[in-house]
VOLUMZA-997244 format. One record per residue: residue in three letters; x, y, z of N, C-alpha, C, O, CB in turn. Coordinates in steps of 0.05 Angstrom, whole numbers. Last residue first. Glycine has a CB too. Example, Ala and Ser with C-alpha at 12.3 -4.5 7.8 and 13.67 -1.06 7.14 Angstrom:
<nodes>
NODE  ser  257  -45  142  273  -21  143  258  1  157  268  23  161  282  -12  114
NODE  ala  264  -114  156  246  -90  156  264  -66  156  285  -66  169  226  -89  181
</nodes>
This chain:
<nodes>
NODE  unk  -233  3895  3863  -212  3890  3897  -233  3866  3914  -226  3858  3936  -208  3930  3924
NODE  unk  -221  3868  3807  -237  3882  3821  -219  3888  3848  -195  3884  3851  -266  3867  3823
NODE  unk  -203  3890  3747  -183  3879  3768  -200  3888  3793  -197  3911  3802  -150  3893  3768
NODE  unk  -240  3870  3692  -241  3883  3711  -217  3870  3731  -211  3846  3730  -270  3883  3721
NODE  unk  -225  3862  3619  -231  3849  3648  -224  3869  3675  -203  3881  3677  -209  3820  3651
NODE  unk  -251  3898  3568  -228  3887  3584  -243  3872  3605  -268  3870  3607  -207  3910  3597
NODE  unk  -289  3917  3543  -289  3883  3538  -260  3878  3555  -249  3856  3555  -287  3871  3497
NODE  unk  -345  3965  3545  -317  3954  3552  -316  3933  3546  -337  3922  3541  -308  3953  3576
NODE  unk  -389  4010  3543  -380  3984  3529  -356  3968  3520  -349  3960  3497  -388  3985  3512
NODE  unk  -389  4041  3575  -371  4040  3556  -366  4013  3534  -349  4004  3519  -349  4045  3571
NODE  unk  -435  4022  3615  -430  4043  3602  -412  4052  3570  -420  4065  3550  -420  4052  3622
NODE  unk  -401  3968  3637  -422  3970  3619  -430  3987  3593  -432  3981  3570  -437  3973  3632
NODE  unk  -358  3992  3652  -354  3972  3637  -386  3978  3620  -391  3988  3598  -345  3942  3655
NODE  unk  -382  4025  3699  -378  4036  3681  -367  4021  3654  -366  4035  3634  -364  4053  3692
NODE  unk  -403  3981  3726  -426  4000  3709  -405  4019  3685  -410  4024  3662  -446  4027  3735
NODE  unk  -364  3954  3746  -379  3942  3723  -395  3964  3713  -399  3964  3689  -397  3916  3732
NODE  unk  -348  4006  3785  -328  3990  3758  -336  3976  3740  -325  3977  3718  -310  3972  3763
NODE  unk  -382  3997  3814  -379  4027  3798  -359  4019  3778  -356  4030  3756  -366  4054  3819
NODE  unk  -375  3945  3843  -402  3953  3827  -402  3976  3799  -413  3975  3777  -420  3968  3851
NODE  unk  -328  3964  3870  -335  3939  3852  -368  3943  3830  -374  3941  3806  -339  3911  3877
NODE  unk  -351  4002  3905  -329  4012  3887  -331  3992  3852  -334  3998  3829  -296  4005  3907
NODE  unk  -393  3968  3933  -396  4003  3915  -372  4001  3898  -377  3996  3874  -392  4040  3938
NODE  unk  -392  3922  3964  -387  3918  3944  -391  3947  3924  -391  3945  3899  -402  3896  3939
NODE  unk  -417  3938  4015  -379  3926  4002  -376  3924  3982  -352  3922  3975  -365  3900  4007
NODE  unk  -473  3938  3997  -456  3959  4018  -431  3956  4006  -425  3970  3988  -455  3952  4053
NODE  unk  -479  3891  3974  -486  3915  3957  -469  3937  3968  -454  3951  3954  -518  3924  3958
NODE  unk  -478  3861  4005  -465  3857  3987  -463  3882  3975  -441  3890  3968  -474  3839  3974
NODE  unk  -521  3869  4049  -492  3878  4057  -474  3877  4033  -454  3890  4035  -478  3860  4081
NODE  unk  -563  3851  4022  -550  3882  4022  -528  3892  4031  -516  3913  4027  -563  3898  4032
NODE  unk  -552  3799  4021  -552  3812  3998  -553  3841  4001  -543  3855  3984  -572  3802  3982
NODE  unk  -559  3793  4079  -533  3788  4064  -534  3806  4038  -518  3824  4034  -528  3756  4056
NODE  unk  -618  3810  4086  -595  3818  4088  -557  3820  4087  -539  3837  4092  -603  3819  4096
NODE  unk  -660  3818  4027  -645  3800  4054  -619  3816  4060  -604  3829  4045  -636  3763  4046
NODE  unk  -681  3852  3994  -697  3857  4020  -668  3844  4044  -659  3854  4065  -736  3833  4021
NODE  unk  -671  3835  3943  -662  3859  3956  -667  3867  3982  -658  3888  3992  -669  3877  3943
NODE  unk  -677  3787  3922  -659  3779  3945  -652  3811  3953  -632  3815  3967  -629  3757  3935
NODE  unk  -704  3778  3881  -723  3772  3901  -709  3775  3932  -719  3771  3954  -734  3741  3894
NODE  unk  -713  3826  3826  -691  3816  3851  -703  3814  3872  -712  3833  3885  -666  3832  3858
NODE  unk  -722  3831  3772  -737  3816  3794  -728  3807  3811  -731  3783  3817  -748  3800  3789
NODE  unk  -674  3849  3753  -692  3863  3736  -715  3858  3761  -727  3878  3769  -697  3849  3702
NODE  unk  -637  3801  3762  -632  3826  3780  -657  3848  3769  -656  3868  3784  -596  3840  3774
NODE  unk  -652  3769  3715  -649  3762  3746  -656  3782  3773  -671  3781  3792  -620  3755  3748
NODE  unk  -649  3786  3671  -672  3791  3684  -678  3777  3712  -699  3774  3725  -691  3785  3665
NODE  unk  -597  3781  3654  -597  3815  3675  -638  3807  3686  -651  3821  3703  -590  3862  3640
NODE  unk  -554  3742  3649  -586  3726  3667  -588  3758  3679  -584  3764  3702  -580  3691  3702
NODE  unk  -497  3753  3631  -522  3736  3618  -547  3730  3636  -559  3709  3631  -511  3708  3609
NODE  unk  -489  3804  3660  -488  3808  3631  -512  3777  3614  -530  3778  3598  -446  3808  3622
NODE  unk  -503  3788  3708  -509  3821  3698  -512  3817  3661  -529  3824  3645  -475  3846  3709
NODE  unk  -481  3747  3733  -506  3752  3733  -519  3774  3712  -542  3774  3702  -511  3758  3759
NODE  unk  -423  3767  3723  -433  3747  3702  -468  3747  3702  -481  3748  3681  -420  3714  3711
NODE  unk  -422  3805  3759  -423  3810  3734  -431  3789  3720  -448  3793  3702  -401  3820  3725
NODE  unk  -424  3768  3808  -447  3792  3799  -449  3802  3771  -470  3807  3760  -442  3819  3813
NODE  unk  -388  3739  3809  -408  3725  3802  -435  3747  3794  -456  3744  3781  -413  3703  3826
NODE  unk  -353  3779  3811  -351  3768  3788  -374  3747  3783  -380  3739  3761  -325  3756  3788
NODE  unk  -355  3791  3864  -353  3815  3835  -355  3802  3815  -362  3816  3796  -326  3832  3827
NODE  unk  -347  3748  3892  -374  3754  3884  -378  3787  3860  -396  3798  3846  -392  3759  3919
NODE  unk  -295  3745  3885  -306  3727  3882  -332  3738  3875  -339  3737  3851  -303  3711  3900
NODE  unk  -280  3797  3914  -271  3788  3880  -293  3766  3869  -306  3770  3848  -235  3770  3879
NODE  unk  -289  3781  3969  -304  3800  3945  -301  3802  3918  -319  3808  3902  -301  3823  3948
NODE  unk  -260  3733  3972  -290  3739  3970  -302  3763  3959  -322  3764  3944  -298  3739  3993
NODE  unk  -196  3737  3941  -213  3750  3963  -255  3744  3956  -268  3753  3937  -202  3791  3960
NODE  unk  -183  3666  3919  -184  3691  3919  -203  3708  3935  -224  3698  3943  -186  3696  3896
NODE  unk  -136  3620  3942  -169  3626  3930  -167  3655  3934  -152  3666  3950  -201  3610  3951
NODE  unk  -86  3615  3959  -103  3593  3945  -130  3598  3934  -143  3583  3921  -107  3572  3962
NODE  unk  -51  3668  3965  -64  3655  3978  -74  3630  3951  -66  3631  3927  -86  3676  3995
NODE  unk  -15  3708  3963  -1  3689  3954  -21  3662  3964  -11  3640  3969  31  3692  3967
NODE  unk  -53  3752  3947  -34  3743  3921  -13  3718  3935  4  3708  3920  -12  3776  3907
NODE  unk  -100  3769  3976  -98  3736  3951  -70  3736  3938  -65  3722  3919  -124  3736  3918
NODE  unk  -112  3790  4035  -97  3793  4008  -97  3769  3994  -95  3748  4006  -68  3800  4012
NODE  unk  -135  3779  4080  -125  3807  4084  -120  3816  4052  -123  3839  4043  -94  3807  4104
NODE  unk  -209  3751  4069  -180  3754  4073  -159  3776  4074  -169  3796  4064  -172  3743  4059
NODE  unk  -269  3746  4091  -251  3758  4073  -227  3764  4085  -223  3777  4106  -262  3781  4062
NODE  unk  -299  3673  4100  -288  3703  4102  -265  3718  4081  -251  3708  4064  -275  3704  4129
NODE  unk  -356  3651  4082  -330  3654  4072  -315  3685  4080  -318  3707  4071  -332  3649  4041
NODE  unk  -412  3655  4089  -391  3636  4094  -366  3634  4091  -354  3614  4097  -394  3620  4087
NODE  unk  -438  3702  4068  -439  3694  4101  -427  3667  4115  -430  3658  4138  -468  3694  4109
NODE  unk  -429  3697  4020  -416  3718  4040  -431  3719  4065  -435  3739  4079  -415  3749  4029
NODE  unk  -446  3659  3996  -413  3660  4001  -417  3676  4023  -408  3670  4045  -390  3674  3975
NODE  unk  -499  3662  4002  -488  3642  4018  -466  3649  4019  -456  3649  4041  -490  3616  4012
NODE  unk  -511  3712  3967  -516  3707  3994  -501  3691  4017  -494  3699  4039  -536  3698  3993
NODE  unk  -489  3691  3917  -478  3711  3934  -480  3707  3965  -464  3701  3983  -491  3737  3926
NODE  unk  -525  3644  3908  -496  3642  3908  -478  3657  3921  -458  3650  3933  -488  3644  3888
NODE  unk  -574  3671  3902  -568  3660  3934  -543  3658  3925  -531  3677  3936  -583  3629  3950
NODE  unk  -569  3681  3855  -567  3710  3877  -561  3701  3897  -545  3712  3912  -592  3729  3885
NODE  unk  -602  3650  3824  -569  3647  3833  -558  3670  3850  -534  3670  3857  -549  3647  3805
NODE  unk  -657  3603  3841  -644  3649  3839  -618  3644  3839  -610  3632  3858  -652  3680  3875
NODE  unk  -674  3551  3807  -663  3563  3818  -653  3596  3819  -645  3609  3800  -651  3549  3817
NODE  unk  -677  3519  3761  -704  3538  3767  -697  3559  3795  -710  3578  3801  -735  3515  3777
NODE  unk  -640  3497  3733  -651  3491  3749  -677  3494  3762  -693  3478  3770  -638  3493  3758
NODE  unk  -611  3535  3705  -636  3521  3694  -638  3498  3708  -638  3477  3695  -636  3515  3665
NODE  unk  -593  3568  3743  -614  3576  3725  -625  3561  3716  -649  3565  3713  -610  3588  3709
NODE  unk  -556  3533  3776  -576  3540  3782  -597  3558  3767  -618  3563  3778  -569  3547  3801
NODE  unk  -514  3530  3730  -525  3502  3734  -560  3512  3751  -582  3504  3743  -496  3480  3759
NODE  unk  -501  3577  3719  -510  3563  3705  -528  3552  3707  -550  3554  3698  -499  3552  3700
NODE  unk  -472  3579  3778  -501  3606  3762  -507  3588  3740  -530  3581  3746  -490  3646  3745
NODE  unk  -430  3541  3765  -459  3547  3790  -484  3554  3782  -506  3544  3779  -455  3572  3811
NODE  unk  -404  3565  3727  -425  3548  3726  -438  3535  3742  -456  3520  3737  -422  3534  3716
NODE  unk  -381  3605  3756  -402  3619  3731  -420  3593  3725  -444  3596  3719  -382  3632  3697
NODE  unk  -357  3578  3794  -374  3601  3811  -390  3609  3783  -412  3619  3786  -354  3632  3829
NODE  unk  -315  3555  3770  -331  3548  3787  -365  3554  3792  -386  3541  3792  -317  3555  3803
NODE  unk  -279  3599  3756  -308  3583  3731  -325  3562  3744  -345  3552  3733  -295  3563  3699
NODE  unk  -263  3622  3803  -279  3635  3794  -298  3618  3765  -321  3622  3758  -262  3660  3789
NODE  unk  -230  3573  3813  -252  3575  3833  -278  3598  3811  -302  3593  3807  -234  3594  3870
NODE  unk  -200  3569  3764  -226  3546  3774  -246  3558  3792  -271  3556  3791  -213  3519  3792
NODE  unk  -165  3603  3784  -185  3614  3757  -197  3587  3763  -216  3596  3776  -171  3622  3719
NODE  unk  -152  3592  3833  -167  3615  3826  -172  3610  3811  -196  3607  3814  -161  3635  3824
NODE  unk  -115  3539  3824  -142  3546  3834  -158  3564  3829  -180  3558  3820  -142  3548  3854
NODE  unk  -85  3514  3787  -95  3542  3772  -114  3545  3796  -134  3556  3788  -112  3542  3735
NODE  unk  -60  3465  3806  -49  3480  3790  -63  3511  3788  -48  3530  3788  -49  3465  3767
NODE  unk  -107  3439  3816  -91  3443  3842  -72  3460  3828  -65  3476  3845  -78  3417  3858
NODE  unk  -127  3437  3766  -147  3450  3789  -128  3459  3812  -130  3480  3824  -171  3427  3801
NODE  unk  -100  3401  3750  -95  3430  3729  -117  3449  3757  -116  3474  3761  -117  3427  3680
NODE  unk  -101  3349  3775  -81  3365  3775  -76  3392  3760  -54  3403  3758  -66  3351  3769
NODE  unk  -151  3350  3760  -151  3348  3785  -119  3366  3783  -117  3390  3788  -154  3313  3799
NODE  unk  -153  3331  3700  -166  3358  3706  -159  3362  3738  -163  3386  3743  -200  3357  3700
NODE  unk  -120  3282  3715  -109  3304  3702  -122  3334  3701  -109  3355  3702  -107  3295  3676
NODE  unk  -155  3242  3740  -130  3253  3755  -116  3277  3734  -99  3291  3745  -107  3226  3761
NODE  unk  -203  3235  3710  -196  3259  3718  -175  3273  3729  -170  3297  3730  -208  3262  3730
NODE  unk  -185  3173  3699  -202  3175  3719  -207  3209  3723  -219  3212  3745  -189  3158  3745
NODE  unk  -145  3184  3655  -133  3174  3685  -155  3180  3701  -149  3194  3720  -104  3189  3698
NODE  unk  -170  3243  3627  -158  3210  3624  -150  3208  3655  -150  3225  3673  -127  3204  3599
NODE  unk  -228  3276  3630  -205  3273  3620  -186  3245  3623  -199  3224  3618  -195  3293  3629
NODE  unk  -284  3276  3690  -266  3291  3660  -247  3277  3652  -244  3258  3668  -250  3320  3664
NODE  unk  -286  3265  3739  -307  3245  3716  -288  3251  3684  -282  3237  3664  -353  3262  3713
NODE  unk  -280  3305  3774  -268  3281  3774  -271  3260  3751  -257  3239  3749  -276  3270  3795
NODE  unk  -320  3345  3744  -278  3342  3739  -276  3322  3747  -269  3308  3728  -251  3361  3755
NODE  unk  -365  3333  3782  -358  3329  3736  -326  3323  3738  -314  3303  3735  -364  3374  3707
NODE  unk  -347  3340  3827  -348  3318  3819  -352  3313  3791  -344  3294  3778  -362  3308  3832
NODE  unk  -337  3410  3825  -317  3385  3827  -318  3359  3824  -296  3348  3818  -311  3384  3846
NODE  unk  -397  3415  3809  -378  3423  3794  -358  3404  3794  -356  3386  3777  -368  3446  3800
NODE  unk  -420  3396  3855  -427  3377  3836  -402  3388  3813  -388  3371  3802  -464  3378  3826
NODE  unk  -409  3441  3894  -401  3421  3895  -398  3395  3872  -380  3378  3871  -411  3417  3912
NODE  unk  -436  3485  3863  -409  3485  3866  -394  3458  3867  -376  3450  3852  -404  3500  3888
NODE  unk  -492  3467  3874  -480  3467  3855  -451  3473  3849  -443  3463  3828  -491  3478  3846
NODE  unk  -492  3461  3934  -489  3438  3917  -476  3440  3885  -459  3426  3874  -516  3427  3915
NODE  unk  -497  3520  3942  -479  3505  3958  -468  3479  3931  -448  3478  3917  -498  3493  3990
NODE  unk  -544  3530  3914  -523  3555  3916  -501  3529  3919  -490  3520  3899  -526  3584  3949
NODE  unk  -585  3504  3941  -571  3490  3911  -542  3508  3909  -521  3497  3903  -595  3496  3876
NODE  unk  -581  3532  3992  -581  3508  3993  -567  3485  3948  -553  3468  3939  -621  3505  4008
NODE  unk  -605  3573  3979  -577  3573  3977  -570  3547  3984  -547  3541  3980  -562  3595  3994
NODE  unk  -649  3559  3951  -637  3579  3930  -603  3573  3938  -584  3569  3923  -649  3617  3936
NODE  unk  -675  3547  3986  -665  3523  3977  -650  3533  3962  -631  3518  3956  -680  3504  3966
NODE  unk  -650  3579  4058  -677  3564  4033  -659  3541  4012  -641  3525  4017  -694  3598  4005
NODE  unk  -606  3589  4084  -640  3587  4097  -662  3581  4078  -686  3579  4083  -650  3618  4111
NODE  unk  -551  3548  4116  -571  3557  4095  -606  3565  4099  -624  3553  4111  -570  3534  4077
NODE  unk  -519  3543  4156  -515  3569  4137  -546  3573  4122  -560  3593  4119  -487  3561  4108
NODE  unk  -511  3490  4172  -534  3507  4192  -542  3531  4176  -564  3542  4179  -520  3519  4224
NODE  unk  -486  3465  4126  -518  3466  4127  -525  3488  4144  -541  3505  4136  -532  3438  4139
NODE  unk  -437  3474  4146  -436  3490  4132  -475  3496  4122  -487  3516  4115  -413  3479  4111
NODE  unk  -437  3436  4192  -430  3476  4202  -446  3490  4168  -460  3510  4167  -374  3488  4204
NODE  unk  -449  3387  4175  -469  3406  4186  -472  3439  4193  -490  3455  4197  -472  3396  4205
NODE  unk  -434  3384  4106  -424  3373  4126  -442  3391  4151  -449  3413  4142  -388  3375  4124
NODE  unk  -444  3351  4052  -458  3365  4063  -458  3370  4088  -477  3361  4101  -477  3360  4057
NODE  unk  -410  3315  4006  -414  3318  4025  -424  3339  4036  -409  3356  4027  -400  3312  4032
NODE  unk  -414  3287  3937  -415  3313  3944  -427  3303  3980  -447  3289  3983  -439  3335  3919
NODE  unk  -369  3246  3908  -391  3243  3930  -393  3270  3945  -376  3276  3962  -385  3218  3953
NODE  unk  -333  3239  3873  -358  3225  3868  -378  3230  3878  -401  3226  3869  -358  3205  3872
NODE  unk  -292  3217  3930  -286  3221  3907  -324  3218  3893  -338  3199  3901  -259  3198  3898
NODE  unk  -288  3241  4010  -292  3215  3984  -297  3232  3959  -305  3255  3961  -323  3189  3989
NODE  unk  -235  3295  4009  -266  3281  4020  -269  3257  3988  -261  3255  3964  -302  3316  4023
NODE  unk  -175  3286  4035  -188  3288  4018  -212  3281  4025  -215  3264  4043  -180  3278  4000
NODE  unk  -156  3272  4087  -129  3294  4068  -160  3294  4051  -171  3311  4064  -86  3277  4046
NODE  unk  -188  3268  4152  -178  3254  4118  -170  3284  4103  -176  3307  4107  -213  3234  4096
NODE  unk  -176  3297  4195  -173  3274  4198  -177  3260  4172  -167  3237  4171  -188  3267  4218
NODE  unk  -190  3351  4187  -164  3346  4196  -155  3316  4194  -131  3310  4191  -162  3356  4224
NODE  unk  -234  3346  4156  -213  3350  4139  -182  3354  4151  -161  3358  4139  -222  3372  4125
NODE  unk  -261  3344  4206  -269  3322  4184  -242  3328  4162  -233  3307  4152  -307  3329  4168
NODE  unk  -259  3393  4220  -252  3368  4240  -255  3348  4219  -241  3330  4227  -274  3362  4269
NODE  unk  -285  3429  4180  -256  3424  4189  -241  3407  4199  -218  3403  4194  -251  3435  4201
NODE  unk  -344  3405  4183  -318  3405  4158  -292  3408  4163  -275  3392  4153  -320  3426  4138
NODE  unk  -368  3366  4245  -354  3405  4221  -338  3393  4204  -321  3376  4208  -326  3437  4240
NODE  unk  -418  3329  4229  -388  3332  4232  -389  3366  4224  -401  3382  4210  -368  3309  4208
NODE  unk  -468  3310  4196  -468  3324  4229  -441  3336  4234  -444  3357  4246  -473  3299  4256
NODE  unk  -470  3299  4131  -456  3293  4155  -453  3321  4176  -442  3343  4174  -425  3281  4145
NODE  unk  -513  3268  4083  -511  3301  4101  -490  3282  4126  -494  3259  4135  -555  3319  4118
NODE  unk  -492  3262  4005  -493  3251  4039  -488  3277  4060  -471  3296  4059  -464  3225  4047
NODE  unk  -508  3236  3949  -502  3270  3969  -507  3254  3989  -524  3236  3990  -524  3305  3968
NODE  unk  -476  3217  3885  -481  3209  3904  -484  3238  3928  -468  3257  3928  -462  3187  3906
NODE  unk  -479  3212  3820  -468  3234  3837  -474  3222  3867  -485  3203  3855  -484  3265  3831
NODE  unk  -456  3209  3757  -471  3190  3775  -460  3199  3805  -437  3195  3813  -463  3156  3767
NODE  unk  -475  3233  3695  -454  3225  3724  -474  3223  3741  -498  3230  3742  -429  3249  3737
NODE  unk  -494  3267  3660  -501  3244  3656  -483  3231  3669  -472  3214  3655  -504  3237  3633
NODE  unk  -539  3327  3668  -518  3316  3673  -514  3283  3672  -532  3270  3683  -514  3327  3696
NODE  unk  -583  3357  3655  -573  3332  3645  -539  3321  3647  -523  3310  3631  -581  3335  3618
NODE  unk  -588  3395  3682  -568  3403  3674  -568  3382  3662  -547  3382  3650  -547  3412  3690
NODE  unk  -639  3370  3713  -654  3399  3699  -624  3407  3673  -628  3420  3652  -661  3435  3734
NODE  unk  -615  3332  3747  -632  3330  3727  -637  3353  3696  -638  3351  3671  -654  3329  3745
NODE  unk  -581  3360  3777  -569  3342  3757  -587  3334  3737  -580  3330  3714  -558  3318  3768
NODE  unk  -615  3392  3800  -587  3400  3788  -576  3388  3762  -567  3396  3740  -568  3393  3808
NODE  unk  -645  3354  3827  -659  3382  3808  -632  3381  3792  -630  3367  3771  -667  3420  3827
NODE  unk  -621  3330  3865  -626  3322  3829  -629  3328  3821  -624  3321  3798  -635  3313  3815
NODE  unk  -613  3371  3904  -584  3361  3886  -593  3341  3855  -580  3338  3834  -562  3336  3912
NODE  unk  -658  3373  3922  -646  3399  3902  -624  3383  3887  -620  3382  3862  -630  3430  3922
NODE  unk  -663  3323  3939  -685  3330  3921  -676  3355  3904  -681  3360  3880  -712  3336  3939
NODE  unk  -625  3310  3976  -626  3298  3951  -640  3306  3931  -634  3300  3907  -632  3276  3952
NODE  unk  -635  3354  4016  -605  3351  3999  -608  3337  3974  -599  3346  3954  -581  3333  4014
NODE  unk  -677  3325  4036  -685  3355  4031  -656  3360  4004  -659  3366  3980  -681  3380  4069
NODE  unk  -666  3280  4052  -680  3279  4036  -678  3310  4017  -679  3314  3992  -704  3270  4051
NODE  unk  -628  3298  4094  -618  3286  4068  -633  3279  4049  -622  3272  4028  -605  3267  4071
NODE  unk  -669  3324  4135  -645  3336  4118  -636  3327  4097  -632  3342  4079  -624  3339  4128
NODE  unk  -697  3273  4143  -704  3302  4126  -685  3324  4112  -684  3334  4090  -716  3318  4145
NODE  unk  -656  3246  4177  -670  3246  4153  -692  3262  4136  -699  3254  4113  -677  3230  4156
NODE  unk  -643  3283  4217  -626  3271  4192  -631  3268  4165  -623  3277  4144  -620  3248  4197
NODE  unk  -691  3280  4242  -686  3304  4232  -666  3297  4205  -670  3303  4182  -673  3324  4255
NODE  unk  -699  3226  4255  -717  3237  4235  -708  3264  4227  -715  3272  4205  -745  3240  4246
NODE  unk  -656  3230  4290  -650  3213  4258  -670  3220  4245  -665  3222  4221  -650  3179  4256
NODE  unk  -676  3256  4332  -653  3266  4312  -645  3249  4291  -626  3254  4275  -629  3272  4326
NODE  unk  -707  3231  4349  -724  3254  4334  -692  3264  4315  -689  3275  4293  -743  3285  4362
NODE  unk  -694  3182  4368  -712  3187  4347  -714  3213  4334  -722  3216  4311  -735  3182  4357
NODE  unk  -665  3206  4406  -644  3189  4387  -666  3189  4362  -659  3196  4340  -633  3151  4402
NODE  unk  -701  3217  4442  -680  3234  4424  -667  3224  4405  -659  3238  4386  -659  3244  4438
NODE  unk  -732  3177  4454  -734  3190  4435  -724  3217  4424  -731  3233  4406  -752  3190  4436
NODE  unk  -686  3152  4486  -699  3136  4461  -708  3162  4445  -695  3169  4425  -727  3113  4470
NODE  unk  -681  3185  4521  -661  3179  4515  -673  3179  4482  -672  3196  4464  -648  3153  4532
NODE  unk  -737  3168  4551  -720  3196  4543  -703  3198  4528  -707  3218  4514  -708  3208  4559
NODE  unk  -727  3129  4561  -746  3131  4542  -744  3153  4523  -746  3158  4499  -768  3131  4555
NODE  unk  -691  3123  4599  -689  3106  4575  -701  3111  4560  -695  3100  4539  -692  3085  4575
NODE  unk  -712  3148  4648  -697  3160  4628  -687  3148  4604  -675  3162  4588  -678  3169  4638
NODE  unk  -741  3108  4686  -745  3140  4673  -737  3151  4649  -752  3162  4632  -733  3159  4688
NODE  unk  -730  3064  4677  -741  3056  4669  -758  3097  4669  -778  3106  4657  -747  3025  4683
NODE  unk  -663  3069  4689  -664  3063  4664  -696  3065  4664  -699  3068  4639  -649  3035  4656
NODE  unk  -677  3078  4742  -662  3099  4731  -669  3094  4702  -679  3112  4689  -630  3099  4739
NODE  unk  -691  3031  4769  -718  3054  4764  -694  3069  4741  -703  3068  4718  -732  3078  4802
NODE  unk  -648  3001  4760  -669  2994  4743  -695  3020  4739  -710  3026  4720  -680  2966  4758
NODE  unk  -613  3027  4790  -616  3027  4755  -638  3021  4746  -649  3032  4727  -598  3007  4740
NODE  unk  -631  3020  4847  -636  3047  4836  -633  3051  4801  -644  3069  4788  -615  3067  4851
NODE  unk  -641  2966  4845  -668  2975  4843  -661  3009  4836  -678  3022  4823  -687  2967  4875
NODE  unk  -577  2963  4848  -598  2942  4826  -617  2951  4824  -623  2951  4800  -608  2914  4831
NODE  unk  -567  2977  4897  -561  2990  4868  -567  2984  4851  -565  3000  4832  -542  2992  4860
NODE  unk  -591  2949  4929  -610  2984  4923  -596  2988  4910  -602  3009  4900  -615  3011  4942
NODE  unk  -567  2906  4930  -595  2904  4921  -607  2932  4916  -627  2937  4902  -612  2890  4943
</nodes>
């Protein structure tokens, strides 16, 4: 009988408690995926994109989630929570999506459902990853979007590796050498009104990035048309 009267008080403290945790974190959920859907249409809207995209926020780490399925669903840009905690506006918040929506066009591409652009992707990663990364910037310009966050976000998500030559993606700094130059040559009134010189990713970019930098200026300078071998 006193273990009956101690649950019952027990459940009639802390059940409530309980309750509105459970509340406040689905309301949070749900903001978040509201927040996800509203940039992610921008995207698709503003790009006329004419695919049919689906975004879902999942609490999960991406890693733990990719130990346990070989592939994320097809179609369906996922937003997994390690990689959300990253973001601090919407700049990098589309930063993110737009990459992602990239991969779901390719699924949509070419014959056999895309299975053929899929297999030229698992074939060539690097040079995907890097046209990846130019129609990001794309996609987030006329969006209304700063594509600067693109930088931002990589490089406080993606580490830098010892070496790329026998790796699957190429060094992060390469990576953003190249999203800088593309910034440079088509969108220079980006950087003309650089809303991102203050933050501090973006200056650490600037820091690691001197040598890389001194190589596009002097491209510039010379009005070069080779391709840079950045580091």
């Amino acid at each position: 009988m006193k273990i009956k009267i101690f649950f019952i008080l027990f459940g009639m403290l802390f059940l409530p408690v309980f309750a509105n945790e459970i509340e406040n974190e689905l309301s949070k959920n749900n903001s978040i995926q509201t927040r996800i859907n509203n940039v992610g249409l921008d995207i698709l809207n503003h790009n006329k994109i004419p695919k049919r995209v689906v975004f879902a926020y999942n609490e999960t780490d991406k890693k733990r989630m990719l130990d346990i399925y070989n592939e994320l669903t097809k179609r369906q840009v996922v937003v997994y929570g390690d990689l959300y905690s990253a973001v601090e506006d919407d700049n990098e918040l589309a930063a993110m999506l737009a990459r992602e929506i990239m991969l779901v066009i390719k699924s949509y591409n070419g014959i056999w459902g895309g299975r053929i652009d899929a297999l030229q992707i698992a074939a060539s990663p690097k040079k995907f990853e890097i046209a990846a990364d130019k129609r990001a910037v794309d996609f987030m310009i006329n969006a209304g979007y700063n594509p600067l966050a693109l930088i931002t976000y990589i490089n406080k998500t993606c580490p830098q590796k010892r070496n790329d030559k026998i790796a699957r993606s190429n060094l992060t700094s390469k990576r953003l050498a190249r999203i800088y130059e593309y910034i440079t040559y088509k969108y220079p009134q980006v950087l003309e009104n650089n809303e991102y010189l203050n933050n501090k990713y973006y200056q650490n970019f600037l820091l690691t990035s001197i040598k890389n930098r001194a190589m596009l200026k002097e491209k510039i300078n010379t009005k070069s048309t080779k391709e840079l071998k950045y580091e």
